[in-house]
Backbone as JSON, one array per atom type, in Angstrom:
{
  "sequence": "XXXXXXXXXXXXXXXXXXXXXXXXXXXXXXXXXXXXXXXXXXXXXXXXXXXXXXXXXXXXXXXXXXXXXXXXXXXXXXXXXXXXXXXXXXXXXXXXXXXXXXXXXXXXXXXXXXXXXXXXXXXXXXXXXXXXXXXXXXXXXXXXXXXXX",
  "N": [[-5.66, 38.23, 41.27], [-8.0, 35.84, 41.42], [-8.18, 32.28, 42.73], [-9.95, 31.14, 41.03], [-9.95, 32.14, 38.72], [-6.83, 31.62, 37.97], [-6.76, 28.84, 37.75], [-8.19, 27.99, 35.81], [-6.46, 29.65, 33.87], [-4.41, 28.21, 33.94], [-5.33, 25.5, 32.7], [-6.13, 26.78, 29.88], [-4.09, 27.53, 29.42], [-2.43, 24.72, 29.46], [-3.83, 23.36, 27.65], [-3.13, 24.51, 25.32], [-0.33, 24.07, 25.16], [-0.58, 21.63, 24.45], [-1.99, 21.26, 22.39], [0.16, 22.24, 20.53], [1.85, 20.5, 20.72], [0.7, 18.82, 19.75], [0.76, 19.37, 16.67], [3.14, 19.71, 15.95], [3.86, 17.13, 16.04], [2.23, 15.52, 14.18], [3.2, 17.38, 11.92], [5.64, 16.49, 11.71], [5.61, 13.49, 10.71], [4.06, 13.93, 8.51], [4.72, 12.7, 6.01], [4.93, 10.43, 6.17], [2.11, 9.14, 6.38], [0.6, 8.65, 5.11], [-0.77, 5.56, 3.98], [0.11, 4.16, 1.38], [1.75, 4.72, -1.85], [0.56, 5.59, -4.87], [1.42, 4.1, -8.24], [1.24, 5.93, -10.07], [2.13, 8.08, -8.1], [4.37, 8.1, -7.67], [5.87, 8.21, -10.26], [5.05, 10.49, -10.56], [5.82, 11.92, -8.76], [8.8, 13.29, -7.82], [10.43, 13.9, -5.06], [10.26, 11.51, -3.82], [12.09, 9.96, -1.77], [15.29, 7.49, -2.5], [16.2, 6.53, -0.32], [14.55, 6.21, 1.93], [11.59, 4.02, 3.38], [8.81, 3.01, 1.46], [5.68, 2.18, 0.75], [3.84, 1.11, -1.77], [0.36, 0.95, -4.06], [-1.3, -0.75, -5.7], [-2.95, -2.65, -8.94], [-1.9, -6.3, -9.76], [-0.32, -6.15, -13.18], [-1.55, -7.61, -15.86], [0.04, -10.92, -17.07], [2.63, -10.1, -16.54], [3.66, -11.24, -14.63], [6.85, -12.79, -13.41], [8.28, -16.09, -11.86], [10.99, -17.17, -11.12], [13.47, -19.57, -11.18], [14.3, -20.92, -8.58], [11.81, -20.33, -7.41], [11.7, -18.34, -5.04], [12.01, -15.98, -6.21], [10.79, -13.4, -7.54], [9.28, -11.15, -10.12], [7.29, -8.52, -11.02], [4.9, -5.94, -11.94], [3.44, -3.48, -10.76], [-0.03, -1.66, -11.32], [-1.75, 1.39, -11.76], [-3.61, 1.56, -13.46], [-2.67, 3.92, -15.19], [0.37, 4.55, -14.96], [3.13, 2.01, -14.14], [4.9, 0.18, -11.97], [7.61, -1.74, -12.34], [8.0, -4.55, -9.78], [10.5, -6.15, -7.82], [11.14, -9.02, -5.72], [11.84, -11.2, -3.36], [10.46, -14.28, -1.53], [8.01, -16.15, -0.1], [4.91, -15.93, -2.12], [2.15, -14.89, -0.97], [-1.05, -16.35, -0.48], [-3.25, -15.39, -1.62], [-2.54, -13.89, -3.99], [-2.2, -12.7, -6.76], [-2.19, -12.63, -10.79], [-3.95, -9.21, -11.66], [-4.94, -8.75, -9.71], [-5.61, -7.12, -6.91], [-2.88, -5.37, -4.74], [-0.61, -4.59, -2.46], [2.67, -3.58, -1.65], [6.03, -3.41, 0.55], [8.88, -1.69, 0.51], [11.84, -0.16, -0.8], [12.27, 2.3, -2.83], [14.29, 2.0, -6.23], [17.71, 3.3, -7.3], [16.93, 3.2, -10.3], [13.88, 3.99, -10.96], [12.62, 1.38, -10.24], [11.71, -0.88, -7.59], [12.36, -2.72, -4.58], [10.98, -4.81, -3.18], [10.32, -5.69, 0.3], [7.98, -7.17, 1.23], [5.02, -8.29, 0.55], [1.78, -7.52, 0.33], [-1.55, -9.1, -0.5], [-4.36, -8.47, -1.37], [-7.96, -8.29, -1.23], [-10.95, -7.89, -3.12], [-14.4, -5.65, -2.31], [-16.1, -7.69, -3.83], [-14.89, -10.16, -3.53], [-15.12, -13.82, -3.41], [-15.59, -17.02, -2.29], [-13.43, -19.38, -3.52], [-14.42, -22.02, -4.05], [-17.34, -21.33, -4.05], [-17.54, -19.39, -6.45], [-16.51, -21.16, -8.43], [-18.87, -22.99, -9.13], [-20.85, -20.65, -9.71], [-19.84, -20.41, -12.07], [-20.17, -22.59, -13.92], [-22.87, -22.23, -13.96], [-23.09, -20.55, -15.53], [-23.57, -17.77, -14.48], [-21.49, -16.58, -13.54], [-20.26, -13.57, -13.07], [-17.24, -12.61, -12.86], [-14.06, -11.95, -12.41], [-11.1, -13.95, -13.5], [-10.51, -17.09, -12.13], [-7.03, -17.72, -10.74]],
  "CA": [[-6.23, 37.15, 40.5], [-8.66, 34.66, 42.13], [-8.09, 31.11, 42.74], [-11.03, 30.18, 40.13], [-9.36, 32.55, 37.34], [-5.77, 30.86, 38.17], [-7.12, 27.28, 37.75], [-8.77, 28.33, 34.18], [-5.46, 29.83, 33.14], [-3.36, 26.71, 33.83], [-6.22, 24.68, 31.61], [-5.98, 27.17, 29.12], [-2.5, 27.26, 29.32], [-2.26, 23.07, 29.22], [-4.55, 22.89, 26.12], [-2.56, 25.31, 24.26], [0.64, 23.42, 24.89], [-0.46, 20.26, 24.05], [-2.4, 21.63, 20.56], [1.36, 22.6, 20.23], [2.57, 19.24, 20.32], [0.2, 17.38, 18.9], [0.49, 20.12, 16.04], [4.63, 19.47, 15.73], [4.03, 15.61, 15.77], [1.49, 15.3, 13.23], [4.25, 17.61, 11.0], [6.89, 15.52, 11.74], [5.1, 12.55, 10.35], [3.39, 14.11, 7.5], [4.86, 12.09, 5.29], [4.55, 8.68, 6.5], [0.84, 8.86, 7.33], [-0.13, 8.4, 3.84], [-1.04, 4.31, 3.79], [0.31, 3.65, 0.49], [1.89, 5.4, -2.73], [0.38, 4.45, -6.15], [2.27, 4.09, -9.26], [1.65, 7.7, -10.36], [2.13, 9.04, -7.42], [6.05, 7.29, -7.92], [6.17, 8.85, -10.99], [5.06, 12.03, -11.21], [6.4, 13.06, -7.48], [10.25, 13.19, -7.74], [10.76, 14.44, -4.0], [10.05, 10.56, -2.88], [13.53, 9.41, -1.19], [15.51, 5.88, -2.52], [16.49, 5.86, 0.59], [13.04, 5.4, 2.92], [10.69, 2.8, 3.33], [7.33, 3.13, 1.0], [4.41, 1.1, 0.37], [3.05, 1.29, -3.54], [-0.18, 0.14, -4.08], [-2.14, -1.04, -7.13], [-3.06, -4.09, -9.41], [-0.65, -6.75, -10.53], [-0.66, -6.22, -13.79], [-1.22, -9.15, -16.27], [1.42, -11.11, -17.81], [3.93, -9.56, -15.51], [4.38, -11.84, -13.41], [7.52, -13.72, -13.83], [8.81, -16.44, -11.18], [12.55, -17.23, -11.16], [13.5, -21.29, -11.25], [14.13, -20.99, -7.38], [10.53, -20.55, -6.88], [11.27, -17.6, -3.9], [12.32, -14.76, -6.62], [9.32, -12.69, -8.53], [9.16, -9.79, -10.48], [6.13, -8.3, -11.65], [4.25, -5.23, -12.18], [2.2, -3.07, -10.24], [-0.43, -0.31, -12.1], [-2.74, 2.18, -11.43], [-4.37, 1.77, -15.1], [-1.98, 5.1, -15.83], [1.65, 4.44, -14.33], [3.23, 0.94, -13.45], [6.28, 0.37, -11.31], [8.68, -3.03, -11.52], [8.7, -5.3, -8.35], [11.56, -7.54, -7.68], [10.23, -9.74, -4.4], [12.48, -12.42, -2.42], [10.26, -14.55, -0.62], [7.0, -16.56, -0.31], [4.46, -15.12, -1.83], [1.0, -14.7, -0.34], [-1.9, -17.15, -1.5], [-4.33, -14.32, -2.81], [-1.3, -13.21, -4.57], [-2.02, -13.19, -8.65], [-2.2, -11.35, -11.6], [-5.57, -8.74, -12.03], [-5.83, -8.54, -7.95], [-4.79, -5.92, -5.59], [-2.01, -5.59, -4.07], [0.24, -3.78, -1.61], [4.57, -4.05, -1.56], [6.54, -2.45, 1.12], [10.19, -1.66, 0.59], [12.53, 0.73, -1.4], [12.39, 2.71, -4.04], [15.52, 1.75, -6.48], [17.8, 4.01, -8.59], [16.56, 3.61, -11.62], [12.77, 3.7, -10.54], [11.97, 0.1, -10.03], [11.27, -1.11, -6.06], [12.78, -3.92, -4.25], [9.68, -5.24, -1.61], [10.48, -7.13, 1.18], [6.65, -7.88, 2.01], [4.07, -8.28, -0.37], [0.38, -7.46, 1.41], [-2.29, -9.4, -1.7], [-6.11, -8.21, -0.8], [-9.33, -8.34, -2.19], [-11.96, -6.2, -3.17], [-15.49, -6.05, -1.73], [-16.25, -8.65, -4.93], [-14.33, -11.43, -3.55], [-15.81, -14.99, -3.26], [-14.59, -18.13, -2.22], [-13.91, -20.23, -5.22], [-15.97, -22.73, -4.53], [-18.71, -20.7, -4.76], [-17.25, -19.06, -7.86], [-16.89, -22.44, -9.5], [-20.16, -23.16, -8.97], [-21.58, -19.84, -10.46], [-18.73, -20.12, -13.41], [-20.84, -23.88, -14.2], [-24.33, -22.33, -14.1], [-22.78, -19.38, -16.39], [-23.83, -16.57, -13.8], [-20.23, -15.62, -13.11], [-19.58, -12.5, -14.22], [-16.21, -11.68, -11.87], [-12.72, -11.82, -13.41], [-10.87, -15.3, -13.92], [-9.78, -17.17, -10.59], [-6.15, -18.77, -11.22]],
  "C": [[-6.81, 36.11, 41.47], [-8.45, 33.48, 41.62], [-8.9, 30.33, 41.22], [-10.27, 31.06, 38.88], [-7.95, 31.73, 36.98], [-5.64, 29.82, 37.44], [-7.83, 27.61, 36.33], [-7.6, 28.66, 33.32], [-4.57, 28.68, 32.75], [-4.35, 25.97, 33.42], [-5.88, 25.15, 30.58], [-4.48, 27.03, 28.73], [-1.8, 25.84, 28.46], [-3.22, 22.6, 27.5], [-3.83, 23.67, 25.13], [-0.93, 24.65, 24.35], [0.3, 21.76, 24.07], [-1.47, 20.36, 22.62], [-1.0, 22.1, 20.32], [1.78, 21.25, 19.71], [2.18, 18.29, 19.38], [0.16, 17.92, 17.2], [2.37, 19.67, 15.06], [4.69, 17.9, 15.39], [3.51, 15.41, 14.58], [2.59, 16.43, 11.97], [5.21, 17.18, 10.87], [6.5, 14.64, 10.97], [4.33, 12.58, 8.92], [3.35, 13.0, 6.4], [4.82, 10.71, 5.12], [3.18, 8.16, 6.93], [0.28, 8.52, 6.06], [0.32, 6.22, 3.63], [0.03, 3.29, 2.47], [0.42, 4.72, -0.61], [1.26, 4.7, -3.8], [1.4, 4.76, -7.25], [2.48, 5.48, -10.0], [2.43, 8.31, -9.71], [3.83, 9.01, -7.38], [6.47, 8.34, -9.11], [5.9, 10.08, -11.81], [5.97, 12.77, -9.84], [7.75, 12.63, -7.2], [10.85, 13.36, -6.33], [10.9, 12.99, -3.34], [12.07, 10.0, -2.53], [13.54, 7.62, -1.39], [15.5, 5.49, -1.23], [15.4, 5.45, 1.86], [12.57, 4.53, 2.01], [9.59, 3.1, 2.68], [6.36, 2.0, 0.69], [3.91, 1.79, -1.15], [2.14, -0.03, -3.44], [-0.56, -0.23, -5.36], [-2.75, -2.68, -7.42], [-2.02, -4.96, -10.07], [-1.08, -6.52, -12.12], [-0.24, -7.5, -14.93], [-0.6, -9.07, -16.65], [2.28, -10.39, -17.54], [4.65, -10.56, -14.94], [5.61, -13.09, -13.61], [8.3, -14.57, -12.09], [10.49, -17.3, -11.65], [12.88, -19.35, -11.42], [13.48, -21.57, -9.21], [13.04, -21.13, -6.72], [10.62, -19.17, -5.92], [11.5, -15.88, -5.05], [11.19, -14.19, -7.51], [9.82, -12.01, -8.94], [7.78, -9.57, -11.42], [5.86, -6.66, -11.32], [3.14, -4.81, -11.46], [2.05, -1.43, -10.56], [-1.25, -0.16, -11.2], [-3.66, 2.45, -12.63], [-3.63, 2.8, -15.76], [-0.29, 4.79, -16.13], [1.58, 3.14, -13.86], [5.03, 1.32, -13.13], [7.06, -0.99, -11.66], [9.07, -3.21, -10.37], [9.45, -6.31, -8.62], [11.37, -7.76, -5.87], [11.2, -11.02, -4.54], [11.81, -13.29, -1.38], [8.72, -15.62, -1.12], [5.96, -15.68, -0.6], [2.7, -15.38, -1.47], [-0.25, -15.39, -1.03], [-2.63, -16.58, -2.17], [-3.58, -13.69, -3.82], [-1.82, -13.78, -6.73], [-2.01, -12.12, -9.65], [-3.54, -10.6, -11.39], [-5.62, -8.5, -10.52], [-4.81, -7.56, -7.75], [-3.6, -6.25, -4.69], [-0.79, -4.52, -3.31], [1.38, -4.04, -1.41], [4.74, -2.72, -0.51], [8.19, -2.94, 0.89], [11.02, -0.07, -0.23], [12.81, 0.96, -2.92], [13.79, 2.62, -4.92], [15.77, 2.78, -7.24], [17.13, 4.45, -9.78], [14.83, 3.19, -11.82], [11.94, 2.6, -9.96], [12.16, -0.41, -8.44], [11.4, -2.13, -6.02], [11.79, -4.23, -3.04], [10.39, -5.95, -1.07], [9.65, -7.63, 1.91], [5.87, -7.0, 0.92], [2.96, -8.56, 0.18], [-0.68, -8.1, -0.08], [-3.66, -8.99, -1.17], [-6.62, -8.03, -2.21], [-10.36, -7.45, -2.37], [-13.2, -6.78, -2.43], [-16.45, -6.94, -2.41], [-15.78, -10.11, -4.4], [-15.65, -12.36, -2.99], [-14.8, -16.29, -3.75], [-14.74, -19.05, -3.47], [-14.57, -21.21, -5.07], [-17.12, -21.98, -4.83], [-18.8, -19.79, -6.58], [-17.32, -19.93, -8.47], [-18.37, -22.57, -9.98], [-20.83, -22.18, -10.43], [-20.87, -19.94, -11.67], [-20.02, -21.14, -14.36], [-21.9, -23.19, -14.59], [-24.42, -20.99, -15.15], [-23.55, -17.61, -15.77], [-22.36, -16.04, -13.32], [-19.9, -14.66, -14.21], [-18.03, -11.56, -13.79], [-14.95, -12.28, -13.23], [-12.02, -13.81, -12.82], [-10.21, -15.9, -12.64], [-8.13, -18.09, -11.13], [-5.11, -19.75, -10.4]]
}
Protein backbone atom coordinates (compact mmCIF):
# COMPACT_ATOMS: atom_id res chain seq x y z
CA UNK A 1 0.00 0.00 0.00
CA UNK A 2 1.44 3.44 -0.91
CA UNK A 3 1.85 6.32 1.30
CA UNK A 4 -0.86 8.38 -0.87
CA UNK A 5 -3.48 5.34 -0.59
CA UNK A 6 -2.70 5.15 3.39
CA UNK A 7 -3.35 8.90 3.91
CA UNK A 8 -6.88 8.55 1.90
CA UNK A 9 -7.78 5.59 4.08
CA UNK A 10 -7.24 7.36 7.43
CA UNK A 11 -9.63 10.38 5.85
CA UNK A 12 -11.95 7.93 4.83
CA UNK A 13 -11.70 6.20 7.84
CA UNK A 14 -12.05 9.74 10.06
CA UNK A 15 -15.19 10.81 8.08
CA UNK A 16 -16.87 7.63 8.65
CA UNK A 17 -16.30 7.78 12.36
CA UNK A 18 -17.35 11.03 12.90
CA UNK A 19 -20.78 10.55 10.49
CA UNK A 20 -20.99 7.87 13.32
CA UNK A 21 -21.09 10.24 15.99
CA UNK A 22 -22.65 12.92 14.78
CA UNK A 23 -25.33 10.21 13.68
CA UNK A 24 -25.62 8.78 17.62
CA UNK A 25 -25.83 12.44 18.94
CA UNK A 26 -28.42 13.78 16.82
CA UNK A 27 -30.46 10.30 18.10
CA UNK A 28 -29.81 10.91 21.43
CA UNK A 29 -31.41 14.28 21.27
CA UNK A 30 -34.18 13.56 18.97
CA UNK A 31 -36.49 14.49 21.20
CA UNK A 32 -35.49 17.70 22.58
CA UNK A 33 -34.71 19.37 19.24
CA UNK A 34 -38.24 20.03 18.56
CA UNK A 35 -38.55 24.04 19.73
CA UNK A 36 -41.86 23.77 21.17
CA UNK A 37 -44.94 21.29 21.67
CA UNK A 38 -48.43 22.63 20.75
CA UNK A 39 -51.53 21.86 22.53
CA UNK A 40 -52.42 18.93 20.24
CA UNK A 41 -49.40 17.70 20.06
CA UNK A 42 -49.94 17.33 24.34
CA UNK A 43 -52.91 15.71 23.64
CA UNK A 44 -52.96 13.45 21.14
CA UNK A 45 -49.15 12.13 21.88
CA UNK A 46 -49.34 10.15 25.19
CA UNK A 47 -45.52 9.05 25.11
CA UNK A 48 -44.65 12.85 26.35
CA UNK A 49 -42.98 12.29 29.99
CA UNK A 50 -44.49 14.35 33.40
CA UNK A 51 -41.38 14.09 34.32
CA UNK A 52 -39.13 16.28 31.54
CA UNK A 53 -38.92 19.72 30.73
CA UNK A 54 -41.27 20.89 27.59
CA UNK A 55 -42.07 24.03 25.99
CA UNK A 56 -45.98 24.28 24.65
CA UNK A 57 -46.64 26.80 22.36
CA UNK A 58 -49.78 28.59 21.16
CA UNK A 59 -52.26 31.56 21.78
CA UNK A 60 -53.50 32.67 25.15
CA UNK A 61 -56.72 32.01 24.84
CA UNK A 62 -59.38 34.70 25.71
CA UNK A 63 -60.99 35.06 28.94
CA UNK A 64 -58.57 32.64 30.44
CA UNK A 65 -56.61 34.54 31.95
CA UNK A 66 -57.09 34.66 35.61
CA UNK A 67 -54.60 36.57 38.09
CA UNK A 68 -54.56 35.48 41.74
CA UNK A 69 -54.88 38.57 44.52
CA UNK A 70 -50.99 38.25 44.99
CA UNK A 71 -50.52 39.61 41.63
CA UNK A 72 -47.36 36.86 40.92
CA UNK A 73 -49.89 33.70 40.43
CA UNK A 74 -51.71 33.21 36.78
CA UNK A 75 -53.48 30.63 35.21
CA UNK A 76 -54.61 30.71 31.82
CA UNK A 77 -54.98 28.89 28.70
CA UNK A 78 -52.94 28.10 25.89
CA UNK A 79 -54.67 26.83 22.22
CA UNK A 80 -53.89 25.80 19.02
CA UNK A 81 -57.61 26.72 17.72
CA UNK A 82 -58.09 22.61 18.21
CA UNK A 83 -56.58 21.54 21.74
CA UNK A 84 -55.89 23.90 24.82
CA UNK A 85 -53.74 23.07 27.80
CA UNK A 86 -54.12 24.88 31.53
CA UNK A 87 -51.10 27.05 32.69
CA UNK A 88 -50.52 27.68 36.28
CA UNK A 89 -47.40 30.44 36.22
CA UNK A 90 -45.55 31.83 39.51
CA UNK A 91 -43.91 34.87 38.62
CA UNK A 92 -43.78 38.21 36.72
CA UNK A 93 -45.24 38.08 33.79
CA UNK A 94 -43.79 39.46 30.57
CA UNK A 95 -45.14 42.92 29.17
CA UNK A 96 -46.31 41.53 25.66
CA UNK A 97 -47.95 39.00 27.76
CA UNK A 98 -52.04 39.08 27.06
CA UNK A 99 -54.87 37.38 25.98
CA UNK A 100 -55.20 36.69 21.76
CA UNK A 101 -51.11 36.88 21.50
CA UNK A 102 -48.58 34.23 21.19
CA UNK A 103 -47.00 32.70 23.50
CA UNK A 104 -44.40 30.18 24.64
CA UNK A 105 -44.30 28.35 28.58
CA UNK A 106 -41.50 26.16 29.58
CA UNK A 107 -41.93 23.69 32.39
CA UNK A 108 -43.73 20.36 33.27
CA UNK A 109 -46.25 18.54 32.15
CA UNK A 110 -48.70 17.72 35.33
CA UNK A 111 -50.63 14.52 36.20
CA UNK A 112 -53.70 15.29 35.26
CA UNK A 113 -52.67 17.09 31.92
CA UNK A 114 -52.39 20.65 32.95
CA UNK A 115 -48.52 22.29 32.98
CA UNK A 116 -46.85 24.13 35.67
CA UNK A 117 -44.35 26.94 33.62
CA UNK A 118 -41.67 28.37 35.28
CA UNK A 119 -40.94 30.93 32.29
CA UNK A 120 -43.38 32.36 30.18
CA UNK A 121 -41.61 33.53 26.57
CA UNK A 122 -44.87 36.31 25.11
CA UNK A 123 -43.96 37.16 21.21
CA UNK A 124 -45.41 38.73 18.43
CA UNK A 125 -46.30 38.06 15.08
CA UNK A 126 -44.91 39.70 11.92
CA UNK A 127 -48.26 42.15 12.46
CA UNK A 128 -47.03 43.75 15.49
CA UNK A 129 -46.97 47.59 15.91
CA UNK A 130 -46.11 49.82 18.50
CA UNK A 131 -49.22 51.15 20.06
CA UNK A 132 -48.72 54.37 19.46
CA UNK A 133 -48.86 53.89 16.08
CA UNK A 134 -51.83 51.57 16.53
CA UNK A 135 -53.67 54.25 18.43
CA UNK A 136 -53.24 56.48 15.92
CA UNK A 137 -54.54 54.17 13.06
CA UNK A 138 -57.46 52.87 15.65
CA UNK A 139 -58.51 57.13 15.59
CA UNK A 140 -58.37 57.45 11.78
CA UNK A 141 -60.46 53.99 11.69
CA UNK A 142 -57.71 52.18 9.46
CA UNK A 143 -56.91 49.67 12.18
CA UNK A 144 -57.82 46.56 11.24
CA UNK A 145 -55.38 44.37 13.83
CA UNK A 146 -56.87 42.72 16.94
CA UNK A 147 -57.56 44.85 20.22
CA UNK A 148 -54.34 46.17 22.13
CA UNK A 149 -55.01 45.78 26.08
Amino acid sequence: MTRKRRRLMIVVLGGLVLATAAALVLTAFEDNIVFFHSPTDIATNKELSIDRRLRVGGLVKPETWKKAPDGLTHNFAVTDMTHEVKVAYKGIMPDLFREGQGVVVEGRLLPDGSFRADEVLAKHDENYMPPEVAEALRKSGKWKGGADK
